[in-house]
C-alpha positions as CSV (number, residue, x, y, z in Angstrom):
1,X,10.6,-22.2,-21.1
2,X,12.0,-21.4,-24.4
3,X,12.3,-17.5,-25.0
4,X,12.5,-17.7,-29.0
5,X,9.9,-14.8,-29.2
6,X,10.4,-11.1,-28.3
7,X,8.7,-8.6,-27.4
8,X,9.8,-4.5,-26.6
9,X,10.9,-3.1,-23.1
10,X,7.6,-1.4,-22.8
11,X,5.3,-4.6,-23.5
12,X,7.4,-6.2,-20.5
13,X,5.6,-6.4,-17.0
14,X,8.9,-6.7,-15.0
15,X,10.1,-3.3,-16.6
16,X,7.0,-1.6,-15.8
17,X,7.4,-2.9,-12.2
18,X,10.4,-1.7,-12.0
19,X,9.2,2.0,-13.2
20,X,6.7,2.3,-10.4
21,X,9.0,0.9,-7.9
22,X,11.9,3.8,-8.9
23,X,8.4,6.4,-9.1
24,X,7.7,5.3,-5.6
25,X,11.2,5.6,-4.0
26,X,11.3,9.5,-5.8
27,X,8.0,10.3,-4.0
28,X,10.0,9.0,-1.2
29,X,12.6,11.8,-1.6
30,X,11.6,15.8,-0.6
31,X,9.5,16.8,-3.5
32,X,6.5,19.5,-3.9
33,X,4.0,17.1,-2.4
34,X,5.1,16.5,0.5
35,X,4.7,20.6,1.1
36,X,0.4,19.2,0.6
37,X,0.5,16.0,2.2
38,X,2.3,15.0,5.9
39,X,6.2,13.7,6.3
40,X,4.1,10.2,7.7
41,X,1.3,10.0,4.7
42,X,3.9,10.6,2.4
43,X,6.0,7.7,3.6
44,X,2.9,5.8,3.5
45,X,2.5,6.3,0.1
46,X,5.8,6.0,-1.3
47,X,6.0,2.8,0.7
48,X,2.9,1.3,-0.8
49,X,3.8,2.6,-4.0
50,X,7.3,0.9,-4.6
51,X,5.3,-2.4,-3.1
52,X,3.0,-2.5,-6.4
53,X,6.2,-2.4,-8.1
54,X,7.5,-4.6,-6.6
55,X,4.8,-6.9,-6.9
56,X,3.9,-6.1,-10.6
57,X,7.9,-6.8,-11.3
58,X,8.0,-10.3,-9.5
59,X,4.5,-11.2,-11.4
60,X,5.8,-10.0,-14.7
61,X,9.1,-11.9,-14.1
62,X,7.0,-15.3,-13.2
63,X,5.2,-15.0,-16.1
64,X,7.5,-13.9,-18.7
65,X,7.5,-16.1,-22.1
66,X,9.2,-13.6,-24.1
67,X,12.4,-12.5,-24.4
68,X,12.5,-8.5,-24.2
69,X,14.6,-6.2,-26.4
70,X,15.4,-2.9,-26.4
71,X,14.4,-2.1,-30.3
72,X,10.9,-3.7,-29.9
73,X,11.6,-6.1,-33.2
């Protein structure tokens, strides 16, 4: 795989796996919505969450043909 093309941090699955893996660890943490929803539902959620992340980040990874940069050029 040759990664002579690039492409901007946003554009990059693995980043935005990465996002909404660190979103579902702060859900995680003691936050206004846990004063709606239950201690159990919300580690339900923050599990399942960070596991999308996860997921999206390993896919993105696999699949990555581009280099990323931080500029975007």
């Amino acid at each position: 795989m040759d990664f002579t093309e690039v492409k901007g941090l946003l554009q990059s699955k693995t980043i935005w796996g990465v996002i909404i893996t660190i979103l579902g660890a702060i859900l995680g943490w003691g936050s206004e919505t846990q004063a709606v929803l239950t201690d159990q539902t919300m580690l339900v959620v923050s599990a399942v969450v960070q596991a999308i992340g996860a997921v999206v980040a390993i896919v993105g990874r696999i699949k990555a043909d581009k280099k990323v940069t931080v500029t975007g050029s």
